[in-house]
C-alpha positions in Angstrom: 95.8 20.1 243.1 98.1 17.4 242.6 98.7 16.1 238.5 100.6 13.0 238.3 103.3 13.5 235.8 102.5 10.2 233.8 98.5 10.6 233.2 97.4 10.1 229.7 96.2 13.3 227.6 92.8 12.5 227.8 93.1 12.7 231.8 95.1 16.0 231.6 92.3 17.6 229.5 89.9 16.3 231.5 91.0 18.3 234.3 89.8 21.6 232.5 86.1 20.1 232.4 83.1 21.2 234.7 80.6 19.2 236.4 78.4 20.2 234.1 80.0 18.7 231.2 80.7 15.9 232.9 77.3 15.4 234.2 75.9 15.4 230.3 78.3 12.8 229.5 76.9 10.8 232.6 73.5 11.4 231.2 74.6 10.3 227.6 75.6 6.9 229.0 72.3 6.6 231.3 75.1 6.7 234.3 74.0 8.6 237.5 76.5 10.6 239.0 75.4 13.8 240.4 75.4 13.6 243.6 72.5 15.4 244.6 73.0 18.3 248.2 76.5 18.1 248.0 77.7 21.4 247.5 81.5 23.7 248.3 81.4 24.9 251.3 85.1 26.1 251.9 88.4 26.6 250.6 88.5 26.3 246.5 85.7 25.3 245.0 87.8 23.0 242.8 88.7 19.4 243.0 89.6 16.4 241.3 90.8 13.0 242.1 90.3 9.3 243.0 88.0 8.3 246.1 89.1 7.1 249.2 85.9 6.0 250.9 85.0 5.7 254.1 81.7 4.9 255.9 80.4 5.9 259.4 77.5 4.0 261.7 76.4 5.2 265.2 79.3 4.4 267.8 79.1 1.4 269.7 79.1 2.3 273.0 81.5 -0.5 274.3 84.1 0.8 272.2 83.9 4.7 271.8 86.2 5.7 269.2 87.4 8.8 267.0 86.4 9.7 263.6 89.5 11.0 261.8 92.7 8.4 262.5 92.5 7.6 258.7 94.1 10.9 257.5 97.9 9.0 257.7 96.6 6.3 255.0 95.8 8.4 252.2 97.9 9.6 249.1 98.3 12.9 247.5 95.7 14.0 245.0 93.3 11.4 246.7 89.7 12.9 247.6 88.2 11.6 250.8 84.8 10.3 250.5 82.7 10.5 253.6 79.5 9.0 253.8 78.1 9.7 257.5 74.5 9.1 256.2 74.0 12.6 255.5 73.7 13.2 259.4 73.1 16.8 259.7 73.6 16.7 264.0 77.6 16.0 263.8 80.2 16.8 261.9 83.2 13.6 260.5 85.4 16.7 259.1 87.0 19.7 261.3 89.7 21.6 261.2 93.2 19.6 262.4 92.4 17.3 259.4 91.7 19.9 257.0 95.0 21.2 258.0 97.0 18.0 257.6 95.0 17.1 254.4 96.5 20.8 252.9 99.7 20.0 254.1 99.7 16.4 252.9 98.3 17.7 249.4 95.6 15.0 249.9 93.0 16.4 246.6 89.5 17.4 248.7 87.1 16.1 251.0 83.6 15.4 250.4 81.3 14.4 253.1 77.7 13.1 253.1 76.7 14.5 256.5 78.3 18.0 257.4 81.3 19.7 258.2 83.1 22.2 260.6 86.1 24.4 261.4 85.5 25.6 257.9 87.5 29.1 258.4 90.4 26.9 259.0 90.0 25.0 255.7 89.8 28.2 254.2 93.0 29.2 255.4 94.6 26.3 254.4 93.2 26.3 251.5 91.9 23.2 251.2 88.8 21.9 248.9 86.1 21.1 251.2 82.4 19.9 249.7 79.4 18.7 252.1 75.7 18.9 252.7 76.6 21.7 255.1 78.2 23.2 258.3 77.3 22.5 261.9 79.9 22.9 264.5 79.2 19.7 266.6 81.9 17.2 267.0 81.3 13.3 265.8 83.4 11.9 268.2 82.0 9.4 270.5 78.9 9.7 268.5 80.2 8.1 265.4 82.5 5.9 264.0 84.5 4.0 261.3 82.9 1.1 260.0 84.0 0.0 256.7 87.8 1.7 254.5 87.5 1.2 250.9 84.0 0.0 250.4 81.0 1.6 248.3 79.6 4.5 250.2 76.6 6.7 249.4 77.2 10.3 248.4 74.1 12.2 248.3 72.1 10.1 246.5 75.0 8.6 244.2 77.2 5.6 245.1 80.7 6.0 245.4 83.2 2.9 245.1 87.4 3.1 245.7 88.9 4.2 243.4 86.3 6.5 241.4 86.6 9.7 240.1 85.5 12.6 242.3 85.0 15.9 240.3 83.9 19.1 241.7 83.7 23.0 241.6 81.1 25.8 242.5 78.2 23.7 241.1 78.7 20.7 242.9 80.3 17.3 242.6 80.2 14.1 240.0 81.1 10.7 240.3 82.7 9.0 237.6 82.6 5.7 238.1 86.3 4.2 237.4 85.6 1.1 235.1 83.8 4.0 232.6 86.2 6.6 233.5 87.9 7.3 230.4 84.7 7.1 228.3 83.3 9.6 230.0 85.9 12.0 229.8 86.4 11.3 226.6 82.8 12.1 225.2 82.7 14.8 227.8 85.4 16.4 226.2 83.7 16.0 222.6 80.3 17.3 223.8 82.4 20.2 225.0 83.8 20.7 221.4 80.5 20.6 220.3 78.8 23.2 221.9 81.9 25.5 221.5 81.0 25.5 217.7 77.5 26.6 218.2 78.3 29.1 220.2 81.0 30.5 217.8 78.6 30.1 215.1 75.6 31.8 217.0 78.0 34.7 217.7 79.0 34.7 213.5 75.6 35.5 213.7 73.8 32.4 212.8 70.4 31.8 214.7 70.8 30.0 217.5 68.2 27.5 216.8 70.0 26.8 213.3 73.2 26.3 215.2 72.3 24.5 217.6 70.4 21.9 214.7 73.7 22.2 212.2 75.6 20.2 215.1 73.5 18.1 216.7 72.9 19.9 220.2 69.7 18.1 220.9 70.8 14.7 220.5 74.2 15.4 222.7 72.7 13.7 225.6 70.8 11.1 224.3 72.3 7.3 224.9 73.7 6.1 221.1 70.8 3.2 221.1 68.0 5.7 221.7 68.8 8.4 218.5 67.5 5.3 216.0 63.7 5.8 218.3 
């Protein structure tokens, strides 16, 4: 996983969070996020970095194209975003550009539709997150039709330039204007529960605990703890 050398603190701490924690800050700010089927499905169940986004239609037969030409455009650390309307009957992802994307340190793919060739993304090691696995190709069946426009993922839209977040529970979108708020709260939530639980395990009751620092209010947007 690429880390740029000049990201503020709050980003570099960030990078320790789950997409759990991340999700309850979502839910704090009434943001939606989760982005609901999308699950690891090979090499490390890890990843985090801006969107690239890309969106697929059915081809237009006049003008049969490929599906994966893009790979040269993107930067390392970026996350590819693939939204190929959760078509489960052919896959935008296989196994050439999982290998280029490894060896171009691009940060993970995340597809809306399905994948293949997932032993070799395994092998290379690269971070690879869909609805699920199905072996046949997308070529001449789909193809580009918009670069760096909103995109659905799951059931959570994605624009350029958002934050992609995922490990063995799944994947959040952060969406970039909010992006350091999130974190930020994320990160405090997470401070938060880490004193209940050291307190639980001093052997105060856990429902004590849990009241002595607010746990039940965590989630709650700040203009609904007044109702």
């Amino acid at each position: 996983m690429t880390t740029p050398s000049n990201e503020p603190p709050w980003m570099r701490q960030a990078r320790t969070l789950s997409t759990a924690e991340i999700s309850d800050a979502l839910d704090s700010f009434g943001l939606p996020g989760s982005a609901l089927g999308i699950r690891p499905i090979a090499g490390p169940a890890k990843l985090f970095g801006r969107a690239f986004t890309i969106r697929f239609a059915p081809i237009d037969r006049s003008s049969p194209g490929t599906v994966g030409d893009f790979i040269d455009r993107l930067d390392p650390g970026t996350v590819v975003v693939l939204d190929n309307g959760g078509r489960l009957d052919c896959t935008v992802w296989g196994g050439i550009l999982s290998q280029l994307a490894a060896h171009k340190q691009i940060g993970g793919t995340v597809v809306h539709g399905v994948c293949r060739d997932t032993a070799e993304a395994d092998e290379a090691g690269y971070p690879l997150y869909a609805c699920g696995k199905f072996m046949r190709t997308g070529k001449d069946r789909v193809q580009v039709e918009a670069y760096e426009q909103p995109v659905m993922l799951g059931d959570v839209r994605v624009c350029q330039g958002d934050l992609i977040i995922g490990d063995a529970d799944g994947v959040v979108v952060v969406p970039r204007q909010r992006m350091q708020q999130v974190l930020e709260k994320a990160l405090q939530m997470r401070d938060v529960e880490h004193q209940i639980l050291q307190a639980a395990l001093a052997g105060l009751p856990l429902a004590e605990s849990r009241k002595q620092y607010g746990y039940h209010t965590l989630q709650r947007a700040p203009d609904s703890l007044g109702a």
